[in-house]
C-alpha positions in Angstrom: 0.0 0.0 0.0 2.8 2.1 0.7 4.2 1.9 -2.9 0.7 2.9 -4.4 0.2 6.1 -2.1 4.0 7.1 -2.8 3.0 6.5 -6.8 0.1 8.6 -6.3 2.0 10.9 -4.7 4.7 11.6 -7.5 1.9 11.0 -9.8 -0.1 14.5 -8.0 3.0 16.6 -8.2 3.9 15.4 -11.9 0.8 16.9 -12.9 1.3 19.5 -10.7 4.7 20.8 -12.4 4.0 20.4 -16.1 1.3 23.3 -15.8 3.6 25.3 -13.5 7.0 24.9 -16.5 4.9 25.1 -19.2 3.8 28.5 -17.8 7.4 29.4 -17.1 8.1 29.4 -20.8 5.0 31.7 -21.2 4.4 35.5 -20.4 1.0 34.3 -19.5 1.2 32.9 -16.0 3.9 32.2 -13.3 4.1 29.5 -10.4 5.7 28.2 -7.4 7.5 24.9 -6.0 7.8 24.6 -2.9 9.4 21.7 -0.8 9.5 21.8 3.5 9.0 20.7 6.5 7.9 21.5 10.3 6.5 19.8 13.4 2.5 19.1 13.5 0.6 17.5 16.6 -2.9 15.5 16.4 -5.4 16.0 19.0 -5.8 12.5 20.9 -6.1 12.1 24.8 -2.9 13.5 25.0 -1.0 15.4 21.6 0.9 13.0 19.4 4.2 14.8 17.6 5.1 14.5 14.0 7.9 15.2 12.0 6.5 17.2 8.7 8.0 16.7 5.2 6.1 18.5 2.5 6.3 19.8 -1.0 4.3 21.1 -3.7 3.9 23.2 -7.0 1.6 25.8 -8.0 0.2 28.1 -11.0 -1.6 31.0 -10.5 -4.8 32.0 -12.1 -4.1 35.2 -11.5 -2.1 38.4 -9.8 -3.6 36.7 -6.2 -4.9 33.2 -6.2 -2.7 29.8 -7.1 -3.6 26.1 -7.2 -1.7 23.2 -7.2 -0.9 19.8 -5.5 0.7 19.2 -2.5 2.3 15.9 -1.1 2.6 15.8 3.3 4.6 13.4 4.9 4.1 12.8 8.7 6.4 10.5 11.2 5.3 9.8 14.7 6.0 8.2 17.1 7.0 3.9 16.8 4.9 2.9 13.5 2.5 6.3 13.0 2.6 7.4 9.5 0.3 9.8 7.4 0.4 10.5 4.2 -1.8 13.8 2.4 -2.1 14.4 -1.0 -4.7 17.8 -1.6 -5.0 20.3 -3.8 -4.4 23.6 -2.7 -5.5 27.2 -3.0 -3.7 29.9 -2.0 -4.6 33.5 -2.1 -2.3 36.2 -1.6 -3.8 38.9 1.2 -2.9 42.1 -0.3 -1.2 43.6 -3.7 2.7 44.4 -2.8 4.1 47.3 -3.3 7.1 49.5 -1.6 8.4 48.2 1.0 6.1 44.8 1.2 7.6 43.7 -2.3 9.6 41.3 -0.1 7.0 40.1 2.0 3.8 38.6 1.0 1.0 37.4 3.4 -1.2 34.6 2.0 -4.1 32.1 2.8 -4.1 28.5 2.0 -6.8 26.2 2.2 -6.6 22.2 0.7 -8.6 19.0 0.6 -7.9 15.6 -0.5 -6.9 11.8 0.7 -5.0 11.0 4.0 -3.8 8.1 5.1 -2.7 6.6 7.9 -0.8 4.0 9.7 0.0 3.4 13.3 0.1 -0.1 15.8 -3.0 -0.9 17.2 -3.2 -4.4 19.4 -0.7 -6.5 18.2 -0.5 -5.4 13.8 -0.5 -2.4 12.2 -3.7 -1.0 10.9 -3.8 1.6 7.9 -7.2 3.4 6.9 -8.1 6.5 4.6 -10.2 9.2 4.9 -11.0 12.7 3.4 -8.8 15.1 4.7 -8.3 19.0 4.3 -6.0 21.9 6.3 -6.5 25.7 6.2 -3.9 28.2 7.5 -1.2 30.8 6.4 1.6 32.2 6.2 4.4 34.7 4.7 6.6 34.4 1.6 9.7 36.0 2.0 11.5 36.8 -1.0 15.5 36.8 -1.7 17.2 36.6 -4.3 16.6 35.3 -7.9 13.2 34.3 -7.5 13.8 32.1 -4.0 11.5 32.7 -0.6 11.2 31.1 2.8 7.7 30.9 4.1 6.8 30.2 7.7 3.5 28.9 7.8 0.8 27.5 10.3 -1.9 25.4 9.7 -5.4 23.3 11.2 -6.3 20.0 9.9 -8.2 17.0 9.5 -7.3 14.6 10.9 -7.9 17.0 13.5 -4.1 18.4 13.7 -1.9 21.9 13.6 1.2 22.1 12.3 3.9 24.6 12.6 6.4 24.9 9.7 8.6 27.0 7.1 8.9 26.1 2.8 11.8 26.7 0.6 10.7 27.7 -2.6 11.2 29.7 -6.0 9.2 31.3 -8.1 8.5 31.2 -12.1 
């Protein structure tokens, strides 16, 4: 099962990235890949810590919103893994200009597939479920293109995750 979710998951950002360098070659549009990670925590009788690998691509429809995919790793504790794979929105909160041009507030809300694995009795027992996470952040811009965003996020399964993405724009 694992192979199929990680085929699936190259499979989403594939897709993802042909849009996002196709309209690199173009005036038309621009877009973002982004790859990160962070620390999340799901809400149980007592909070359960994750490490958070992540990464995704995006094109955007216009001077504010961008969609895309987005693959989300999670390791916890002994055998607990999760896997995401959503499709994103982002929407930028405000036209830069001046002294913002380096900092750019956004909103991101996704939904899609999760899937999870952990120990329960004496096996391992996997099971899927719709999943979606809203939250935000800032993308702040260096050079040639690259940002660092921090970002914070809720989620289903019920979960917030702190983290920051590496990622450079088209």
């Amino acid at each position: 099962m694992a192979r199929w979710i990680l085929g699936l998951s190259l499979g989403a950002m594939l897709i993802g990235v042909a849009p996002v360098a196709a309209q690199a070659q173009s005036d038309r549009g621009r877009g973002l890949i982004e790859g990160g990670g962070g620390y999340a925590s799901f809400v149980d009788d007592s909070p359960i810590p994750h490490a958070v690998v992540q990464g995704s691509a995006r094109m955007f429809l216009g001077s504010r919103v961008a969609i895309g995919p987005e693959v989300t790793y999670m390791r916890g504790p002994d055998e607990d893994r999760d896997w995401f794979v959503t499709g994103n929105v982002t929407v930028d909160a405000f036209r830069r200009s001046g002294a913002l041009r380096r900092v750019q507030p956004y909103i991101v809300a996704g939904a899609g597939v999760g899937r999870s694995t952990t120990r329960v009795g004496t096996g391992l027992y996997s099971s899927s479920e719709g999943t979606f996470t809203v939250g935000g952040g800032a993308r702040v811009g260096a050079a040639n293109g690259w940002f660092v965003a921090p970002e914070l996020r809720l989620g289903w399964e019920l979960h917030w995750r702190i983290g920051a993405v590496l990622g450079k724009k088209f």
